[in-house]
C-alpha positions as CSV (number, residue, x, y, z in Angstrom):
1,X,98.0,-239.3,67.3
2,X,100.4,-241.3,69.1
3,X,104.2,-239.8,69.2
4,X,106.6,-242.3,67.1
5,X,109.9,-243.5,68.8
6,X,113.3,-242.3,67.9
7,X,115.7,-245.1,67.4
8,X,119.9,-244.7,67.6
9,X,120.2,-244.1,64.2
10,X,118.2,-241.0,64.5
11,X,115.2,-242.1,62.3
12,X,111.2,-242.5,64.1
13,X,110.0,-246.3,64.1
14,X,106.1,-246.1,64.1
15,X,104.4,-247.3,68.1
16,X,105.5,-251.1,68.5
17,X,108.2,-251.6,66.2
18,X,111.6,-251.8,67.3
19,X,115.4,-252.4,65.3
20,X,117.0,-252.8,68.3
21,X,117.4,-253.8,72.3
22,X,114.4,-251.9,73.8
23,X,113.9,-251.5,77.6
24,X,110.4,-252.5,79.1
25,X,110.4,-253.5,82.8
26,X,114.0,-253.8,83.3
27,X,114.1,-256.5,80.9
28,X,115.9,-256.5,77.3
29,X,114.5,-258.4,74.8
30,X,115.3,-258.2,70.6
31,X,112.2,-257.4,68.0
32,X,112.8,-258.1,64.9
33,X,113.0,-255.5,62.6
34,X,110.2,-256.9,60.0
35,X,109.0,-260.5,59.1
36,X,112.1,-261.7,57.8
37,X,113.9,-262.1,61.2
38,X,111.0,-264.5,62.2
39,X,111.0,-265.9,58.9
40,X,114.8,-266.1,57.2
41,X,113.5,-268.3,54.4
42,X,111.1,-265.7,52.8
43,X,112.1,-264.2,49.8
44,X,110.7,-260.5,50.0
45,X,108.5,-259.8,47.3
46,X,108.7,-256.9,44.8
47,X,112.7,-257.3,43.5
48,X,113.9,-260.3,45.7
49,X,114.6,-263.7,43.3
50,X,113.9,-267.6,45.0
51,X,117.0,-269.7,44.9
52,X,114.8,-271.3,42.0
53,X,115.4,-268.4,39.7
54,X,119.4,-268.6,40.2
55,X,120.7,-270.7,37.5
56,X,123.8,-271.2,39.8
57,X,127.3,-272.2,38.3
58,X,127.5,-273.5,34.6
59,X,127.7,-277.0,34.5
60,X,131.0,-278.6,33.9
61,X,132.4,-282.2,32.5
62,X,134.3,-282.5,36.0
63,X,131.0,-283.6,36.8
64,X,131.8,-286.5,34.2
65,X,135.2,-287.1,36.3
66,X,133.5,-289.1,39.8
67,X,133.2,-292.2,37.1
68,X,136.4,-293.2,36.3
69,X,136.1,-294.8,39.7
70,X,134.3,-298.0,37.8
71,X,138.1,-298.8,36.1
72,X,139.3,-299.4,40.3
73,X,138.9,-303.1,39.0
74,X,141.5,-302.5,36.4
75,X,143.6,-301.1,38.7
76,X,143.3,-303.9,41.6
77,X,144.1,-306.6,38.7
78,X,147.5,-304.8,38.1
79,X,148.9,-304.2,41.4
80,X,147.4,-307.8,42.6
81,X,149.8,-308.9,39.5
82,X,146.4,-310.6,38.0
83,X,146.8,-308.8,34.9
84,X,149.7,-309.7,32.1
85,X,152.0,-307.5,30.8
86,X,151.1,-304.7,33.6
87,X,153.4,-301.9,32.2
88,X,150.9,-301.7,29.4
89,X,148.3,-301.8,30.9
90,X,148.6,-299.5,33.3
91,X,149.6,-297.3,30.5
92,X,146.3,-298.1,28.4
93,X,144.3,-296.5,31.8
94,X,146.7,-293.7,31.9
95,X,145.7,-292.9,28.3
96,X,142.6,-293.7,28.3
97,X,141.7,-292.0,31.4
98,X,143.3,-288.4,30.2
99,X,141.7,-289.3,27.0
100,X,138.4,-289.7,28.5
101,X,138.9,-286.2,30.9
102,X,140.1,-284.1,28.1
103,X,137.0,-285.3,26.0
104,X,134.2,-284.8,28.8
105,X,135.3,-281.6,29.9
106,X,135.6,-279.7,26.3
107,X,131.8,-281.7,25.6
108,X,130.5,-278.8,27.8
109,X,131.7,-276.0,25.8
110,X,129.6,-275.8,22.3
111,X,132.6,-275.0,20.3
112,X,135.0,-277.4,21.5
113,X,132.7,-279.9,21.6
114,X,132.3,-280.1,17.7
115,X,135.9,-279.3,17.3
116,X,137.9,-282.1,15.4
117,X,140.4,-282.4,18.1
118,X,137.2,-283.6,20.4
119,X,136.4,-286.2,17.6
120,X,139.8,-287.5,17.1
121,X,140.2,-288.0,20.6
122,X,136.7,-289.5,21.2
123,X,137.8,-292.2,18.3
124,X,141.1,-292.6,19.9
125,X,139.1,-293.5,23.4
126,X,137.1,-296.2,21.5
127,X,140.1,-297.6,20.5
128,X,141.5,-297.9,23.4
129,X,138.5,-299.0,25.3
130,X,137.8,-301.6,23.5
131,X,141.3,-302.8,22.9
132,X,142.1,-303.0,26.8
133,X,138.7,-304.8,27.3
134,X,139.5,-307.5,24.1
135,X,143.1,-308.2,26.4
136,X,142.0,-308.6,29.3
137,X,138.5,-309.0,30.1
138,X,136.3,-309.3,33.6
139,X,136.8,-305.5,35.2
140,X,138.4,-304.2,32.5
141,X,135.0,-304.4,30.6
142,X,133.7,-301.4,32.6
143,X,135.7,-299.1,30.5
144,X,133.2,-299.4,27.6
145,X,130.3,-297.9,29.7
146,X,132.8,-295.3,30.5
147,X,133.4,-295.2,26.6
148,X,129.4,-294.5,26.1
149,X,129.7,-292.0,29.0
150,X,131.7,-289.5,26.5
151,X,129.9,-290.7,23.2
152,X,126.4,-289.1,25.5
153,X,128.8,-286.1,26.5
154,X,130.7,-285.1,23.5
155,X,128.0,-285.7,20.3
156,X,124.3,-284.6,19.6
157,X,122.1,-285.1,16.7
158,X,122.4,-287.9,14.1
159,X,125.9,-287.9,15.0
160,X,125.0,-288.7,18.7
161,X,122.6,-291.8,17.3
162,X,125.2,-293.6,14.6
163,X,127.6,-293.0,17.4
164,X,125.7,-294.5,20.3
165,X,124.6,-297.3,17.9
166,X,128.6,-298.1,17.1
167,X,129.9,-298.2,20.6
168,X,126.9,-300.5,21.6
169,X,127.7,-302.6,19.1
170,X,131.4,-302.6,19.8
171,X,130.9,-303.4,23.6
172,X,128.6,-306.2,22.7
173,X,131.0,-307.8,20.2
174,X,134.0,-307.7,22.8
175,X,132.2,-308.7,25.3
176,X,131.2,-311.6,23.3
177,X,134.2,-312.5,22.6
178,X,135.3,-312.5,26.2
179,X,132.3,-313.1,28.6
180,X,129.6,-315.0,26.1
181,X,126.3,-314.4,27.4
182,X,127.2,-311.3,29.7
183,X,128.0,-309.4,26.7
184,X,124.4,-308.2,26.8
185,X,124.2,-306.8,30.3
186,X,127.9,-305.2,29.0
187,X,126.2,-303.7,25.6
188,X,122.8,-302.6,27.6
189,X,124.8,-300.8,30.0
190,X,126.9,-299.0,27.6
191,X,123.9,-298.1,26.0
192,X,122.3,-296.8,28.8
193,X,125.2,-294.5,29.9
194,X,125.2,-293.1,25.8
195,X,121.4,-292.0,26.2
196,X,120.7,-291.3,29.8
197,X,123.9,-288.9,29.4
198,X,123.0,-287.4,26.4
199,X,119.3,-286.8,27.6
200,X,121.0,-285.4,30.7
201,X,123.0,-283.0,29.2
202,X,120.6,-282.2,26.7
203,X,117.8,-281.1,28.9
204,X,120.6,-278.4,30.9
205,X,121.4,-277.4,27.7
206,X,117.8,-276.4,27.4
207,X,116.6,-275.5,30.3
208,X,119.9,-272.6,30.3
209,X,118.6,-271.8,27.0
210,X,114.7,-271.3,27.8
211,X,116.3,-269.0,30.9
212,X,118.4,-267.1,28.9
213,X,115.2,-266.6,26.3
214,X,112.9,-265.8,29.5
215,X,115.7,-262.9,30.6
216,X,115.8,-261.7,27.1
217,X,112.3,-261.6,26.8
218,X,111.9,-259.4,30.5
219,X,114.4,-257.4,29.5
220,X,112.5,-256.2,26.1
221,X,109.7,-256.1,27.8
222,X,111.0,-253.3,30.1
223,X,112.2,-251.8,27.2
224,X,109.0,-251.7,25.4
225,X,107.6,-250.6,28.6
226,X,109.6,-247.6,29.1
227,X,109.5,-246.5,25.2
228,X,105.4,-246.5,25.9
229,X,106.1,-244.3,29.1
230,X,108.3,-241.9,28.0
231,X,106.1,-241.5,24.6
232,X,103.2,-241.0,26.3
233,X,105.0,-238.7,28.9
234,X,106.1,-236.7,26.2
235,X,102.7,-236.5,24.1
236,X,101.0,-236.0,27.5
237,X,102.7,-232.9,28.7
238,X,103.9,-231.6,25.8
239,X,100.7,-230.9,24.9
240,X,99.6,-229.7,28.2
241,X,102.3,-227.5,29.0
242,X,101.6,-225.9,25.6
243,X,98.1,-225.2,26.6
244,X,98.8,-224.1,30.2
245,X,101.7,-221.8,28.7
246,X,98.7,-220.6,26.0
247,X,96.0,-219.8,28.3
248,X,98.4,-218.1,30.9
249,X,99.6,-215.5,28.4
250,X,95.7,-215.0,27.7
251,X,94.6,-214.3,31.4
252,X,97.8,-211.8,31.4
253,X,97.0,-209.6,28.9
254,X,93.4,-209.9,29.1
255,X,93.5,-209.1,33.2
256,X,93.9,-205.2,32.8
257,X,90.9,-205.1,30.8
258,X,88.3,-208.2,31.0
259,X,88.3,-209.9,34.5
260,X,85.6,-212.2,33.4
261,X,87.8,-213.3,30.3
262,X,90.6,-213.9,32.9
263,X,88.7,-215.8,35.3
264,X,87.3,-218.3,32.7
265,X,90.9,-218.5,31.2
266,X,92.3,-219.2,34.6
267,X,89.4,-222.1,35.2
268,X,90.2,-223.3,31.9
269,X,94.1,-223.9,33.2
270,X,92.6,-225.4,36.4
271,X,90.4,-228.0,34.2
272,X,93.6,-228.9,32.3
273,X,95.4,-229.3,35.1
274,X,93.3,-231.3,36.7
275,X,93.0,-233.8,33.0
276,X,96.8,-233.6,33.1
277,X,96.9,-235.2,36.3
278,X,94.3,-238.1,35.3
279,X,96.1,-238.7,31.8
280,X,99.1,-239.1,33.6
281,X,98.2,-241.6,36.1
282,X,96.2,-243.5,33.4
283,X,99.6,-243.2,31.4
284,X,102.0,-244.8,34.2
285,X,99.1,-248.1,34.6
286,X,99.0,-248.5,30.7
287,X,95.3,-247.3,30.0
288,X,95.8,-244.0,28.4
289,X,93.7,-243.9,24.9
290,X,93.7,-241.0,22.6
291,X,90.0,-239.4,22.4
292,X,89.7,-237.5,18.2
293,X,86.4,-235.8,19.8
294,X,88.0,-234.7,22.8
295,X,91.2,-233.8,21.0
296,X,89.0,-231.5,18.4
297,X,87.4,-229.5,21.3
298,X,90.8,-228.8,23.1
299,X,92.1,-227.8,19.7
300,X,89.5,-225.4,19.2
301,X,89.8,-224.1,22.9
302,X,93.5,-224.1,22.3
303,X,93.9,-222.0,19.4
304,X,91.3,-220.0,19.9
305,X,93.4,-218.4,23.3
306,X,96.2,-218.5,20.8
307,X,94.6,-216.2,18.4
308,X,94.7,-219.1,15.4
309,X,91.2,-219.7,13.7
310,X,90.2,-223.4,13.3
311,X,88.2,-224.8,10.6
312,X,87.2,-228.4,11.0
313,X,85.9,-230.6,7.8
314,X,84.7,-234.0,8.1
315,X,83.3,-236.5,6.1
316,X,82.5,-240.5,5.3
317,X,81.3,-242.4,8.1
318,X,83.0,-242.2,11.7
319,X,86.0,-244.7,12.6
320,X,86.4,-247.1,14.9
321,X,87.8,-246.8,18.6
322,X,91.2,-248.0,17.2
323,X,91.4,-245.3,14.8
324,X,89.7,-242.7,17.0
325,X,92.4,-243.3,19.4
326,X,95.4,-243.4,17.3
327,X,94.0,-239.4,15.6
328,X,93.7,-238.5,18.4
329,X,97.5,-238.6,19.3
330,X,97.8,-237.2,15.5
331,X,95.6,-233.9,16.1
332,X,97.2,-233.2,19.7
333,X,100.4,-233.8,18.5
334,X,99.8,-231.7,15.3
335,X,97.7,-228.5,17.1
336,X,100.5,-228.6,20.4
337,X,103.3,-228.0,17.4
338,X,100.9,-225.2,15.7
339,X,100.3,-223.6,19.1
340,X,104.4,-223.4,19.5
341,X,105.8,-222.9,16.7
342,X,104.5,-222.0,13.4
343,X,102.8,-218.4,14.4
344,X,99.7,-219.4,12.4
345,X,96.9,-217.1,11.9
346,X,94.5,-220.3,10.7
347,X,94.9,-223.8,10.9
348,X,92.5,-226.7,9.0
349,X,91.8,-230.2,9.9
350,X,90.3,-232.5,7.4
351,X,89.5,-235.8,8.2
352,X,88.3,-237.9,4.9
353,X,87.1,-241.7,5.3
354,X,86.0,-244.2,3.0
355,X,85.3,-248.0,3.0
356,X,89.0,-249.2,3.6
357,X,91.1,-246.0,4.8
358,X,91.0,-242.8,6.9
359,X,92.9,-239.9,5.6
360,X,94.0,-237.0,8.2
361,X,95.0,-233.9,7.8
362,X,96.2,-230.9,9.6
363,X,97.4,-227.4,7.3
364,X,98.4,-224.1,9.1
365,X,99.8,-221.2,7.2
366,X,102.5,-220.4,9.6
367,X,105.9,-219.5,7.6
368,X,108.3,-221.6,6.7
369,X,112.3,-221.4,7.1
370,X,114.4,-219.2,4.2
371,X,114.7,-220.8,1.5
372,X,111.6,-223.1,1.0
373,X,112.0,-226.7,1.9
374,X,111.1,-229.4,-0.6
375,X,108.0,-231.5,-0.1
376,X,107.7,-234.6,2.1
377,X,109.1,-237.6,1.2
378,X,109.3,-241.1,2.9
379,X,112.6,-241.3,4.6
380,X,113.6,-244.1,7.1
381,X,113.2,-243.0,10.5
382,X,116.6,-243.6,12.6
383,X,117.2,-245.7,16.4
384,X,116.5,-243.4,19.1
385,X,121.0,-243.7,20.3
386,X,121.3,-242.6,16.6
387,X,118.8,-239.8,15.9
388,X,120.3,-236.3,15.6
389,X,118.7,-233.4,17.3
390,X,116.4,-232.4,14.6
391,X,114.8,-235.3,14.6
392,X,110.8,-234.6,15.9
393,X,110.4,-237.0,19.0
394,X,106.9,-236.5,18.9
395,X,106.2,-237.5,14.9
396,X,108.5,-240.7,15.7
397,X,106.2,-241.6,18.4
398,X,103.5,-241.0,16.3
399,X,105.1,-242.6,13.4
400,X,105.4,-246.4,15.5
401,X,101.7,-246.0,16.7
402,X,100.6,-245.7,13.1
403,X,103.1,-248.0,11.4
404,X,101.9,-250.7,14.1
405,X,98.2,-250.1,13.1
406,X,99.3,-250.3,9.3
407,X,99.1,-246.8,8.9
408,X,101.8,-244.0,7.7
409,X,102.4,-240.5,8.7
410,X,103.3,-237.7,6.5
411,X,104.8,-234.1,7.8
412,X,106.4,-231.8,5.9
413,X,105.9,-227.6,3.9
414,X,102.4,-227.9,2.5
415,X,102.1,-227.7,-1.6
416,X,100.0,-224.2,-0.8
417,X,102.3,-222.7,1.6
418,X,102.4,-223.5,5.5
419,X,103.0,-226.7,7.1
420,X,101.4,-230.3,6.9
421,X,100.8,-233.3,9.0
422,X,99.2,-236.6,7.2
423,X,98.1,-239.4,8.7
424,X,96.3,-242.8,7.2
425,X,95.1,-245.7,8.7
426,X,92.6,-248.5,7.5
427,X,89.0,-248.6,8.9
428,X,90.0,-251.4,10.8
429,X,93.2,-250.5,13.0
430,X,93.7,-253.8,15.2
431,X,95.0,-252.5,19.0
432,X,98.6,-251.0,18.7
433,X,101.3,-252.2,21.3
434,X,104.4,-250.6,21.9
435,X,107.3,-250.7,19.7
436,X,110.2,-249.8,19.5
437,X,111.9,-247.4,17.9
438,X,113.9,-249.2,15.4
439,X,110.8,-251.5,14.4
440,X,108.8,-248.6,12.4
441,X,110.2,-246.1,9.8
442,X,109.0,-242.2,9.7
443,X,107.3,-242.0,6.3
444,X,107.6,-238.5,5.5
445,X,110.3,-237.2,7.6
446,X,111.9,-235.2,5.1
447,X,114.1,-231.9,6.4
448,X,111.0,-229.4,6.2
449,X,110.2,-231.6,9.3
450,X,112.2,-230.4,11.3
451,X,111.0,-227.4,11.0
452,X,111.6,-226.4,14.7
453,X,108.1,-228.2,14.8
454,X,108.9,-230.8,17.6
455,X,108.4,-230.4,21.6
């Protein structure tokens, strides 16, 4: 192998790579540190956004501002002396102008926009637009597109169309009255600037919307994401610890007398291990499925090194993949809380199916707290920044797979004595999909739940 490089930093660069000046033949020349001082335009991949993906500033109505340069003809008229009675003329552009910037600029805020203040100016500006175009004519006509510029800005829905239609009709009629035949170039143009601006506007408007939808939607998405992860993390190695922890204690107490016992102990650690290690990585890419036959044997592997005798009863016809998966998670969930808690000398699992449901159902005798808790009943199962301590993280996770397959989940003091975990599904469970927490309630997490019964 070929010895790396040190740089200044102090850090090795693999053979032929360089972040700095290097010295070959008494000549210095600059290699670039990766790609991207060849290529400054790339966007890395993996985290780095295109300029596309940046919405960039909100938009404003000083974009609206640029076109009060079309009234320059009113202007010219006044201080050529062309226009009568200047004084109030140039006052009707003064007001009409500040009118006209007041109105544009609050169009862009949602709640200004419908504001009456916005309206009773935007009436105002009508007035006055088509008042200075009835006295004087020629230039001053451009004020009414200007007019249909804020009527696009400032009004949406059927207001935005009896509106449109109103100011149309107005510049058509004043035109009229002063330019005859142009009055329809002056109308079409108003009308124009009322729907191209409207469409405009309306098509940010969305496009900010459908990002802020797309940002919302990533962002649940991770969260969904990480609920699966961390719920499978925790079914995964709760479990596994439990059995490692189990089958430890066996070899120890077993080594002084049986060092065959201990050896097949001690390979049974290795070989779950070794299936930790595979549920895990099939856990972080999303594939990890529940097995109930595979869960069964390590059950009966499990509490048999725990000293707790299983009995296994079965009937009705087997279910489906769905369903096979989702008891699965019930009976490792169930046997890993026997194993550490309830000091059970036997433990029963009855599975019962029919036509349209599967019934579940895991019993140990191990003792309950002082004094007896009631039975289970259905209580509503609280956000994960909410639950208290005593809340079982691993019958809440068990609780969303089931509630998303339409099943429920029961867990409480047994009517004989001991403790109880109940799950039912229908024949059919569709493919579950990670929920969250606050989208599925705990049917049956009543306080003899909590019975220290949780990993």
């Amino acid at each position: 192998m070929r010895p790396t490089k040190r740089t200044e930093a102090g850090t090795a660069s693999a053979p032929g790579t360089s972040t700095g000046p290097t010295q070959d033949d008494g000549c210095a020349r600059h290699q670039p540190a990766g790609a991207g001082a060849w290529f400054p335009w790339r966007v890395p991949r993996g985290g780095g956004r295109s300029a596309s993906d940046d919405p960039g500033p909100p938009a404003s109505g000083l974009t609206l501002v640029p076109w009060l340069l079309m009234g320059l003809g009113a202007y010219a008229n006044i201080l050529q002396g062309h226009a009568p009675n200047p004084w109030i003329g140039g006052l009707g552009i003064f007001t009409f102008n500040s009118l006209y910037i007041y109105v544009v600029i609050r169009a862009f805020v949602p709640e200004k926009r419908d504001s009456r203040s916005t309206r009773a100016s935007l009436v105002a500006l009508g007035l006055i637009a088509g008042a200075l175009a009835l006295a004087y004519g020629g230039d001053w006509l451009n004020f009414l597109p200007l007019l249909g510029l804020a009527v696009g800005a400032a009004t949406r829905g059927p207001l935005l169309r009896r509106s449109g239609l109103t100011v149309t009709v107005l510049a058509g009629g004043v035109a009229a009255v002063r330019e005859g035949w142009a009055a329809v170039g002056v109308a079409y143009g108003t009308f124009l600037s009322v729907v191209v601006t409207a469409a405009i506007l309306s098509l940010v408007e969305a496009v900010r919307e459908l990002r802020a939808a797309r940002e919302e939607l990533a962002h649940r998405a991770v969260e969904r994401e990480r609920l699966r992860f961390s719920r499978d993390l925790h079914d995964l190695l709760g479990h596994t610890l439990s059995v490692i922890v189990v089958k430890s204690e066996a070899a120890r107490r077993l080594a002084p007398h049986d060092m065959n016992a201990t050896l097949t102990q001690i390979a049974d650690i290795e070989t779950v291990g070794r299936q930790a290690l595979t549920e895990i990585r099939e856990a972080v890419t999303g594939y990890r499925e529940g097995s109930l036959t595979t869960e069964l044997d390590r059950a009966r592997s499990v509490l048999s090194a725990a000293g707790t005798t299983l009995t296994v009863r079965r009937s009705g016809p087997p279910p489906g993949p769905q369903a096979e998966a989702l008891l699965g998670w019930v009976v490792r969930e169930a046997i890993t809380n026997v194993v550490r808690h309830s000091h059970a000398t036997t433990c029963e699992i009855a599975l019962a199916a029919t036509d349209a449901r599967i019934h579940l159902t895991i019993t140990d005798n191990g003792p309950l707290p002082s004094p007896p808790l009631p039975l289970p009943l259905p209580l509503p199962l609280p956000p994960p920044a909410t639950a208290t301590s005593t809340t079982p993280n691993g019958l809440r996770g068990l609780t969303e797979r089931l509630a998303a397959a339409g099943g429920t989940l029961l867990a409480g003091p047994a009517p004989c004595g001991g403790f109880a975990v109940t799950a039912e599904l229908p024949v059919t469970a569709p493919s579950v999909t990670p929920r969250g927490a606050g989208d599925a309630t705990l049917a049956g997490s009543a306080p003899g739940a909590e019975r220290g019964r949780h990993p």
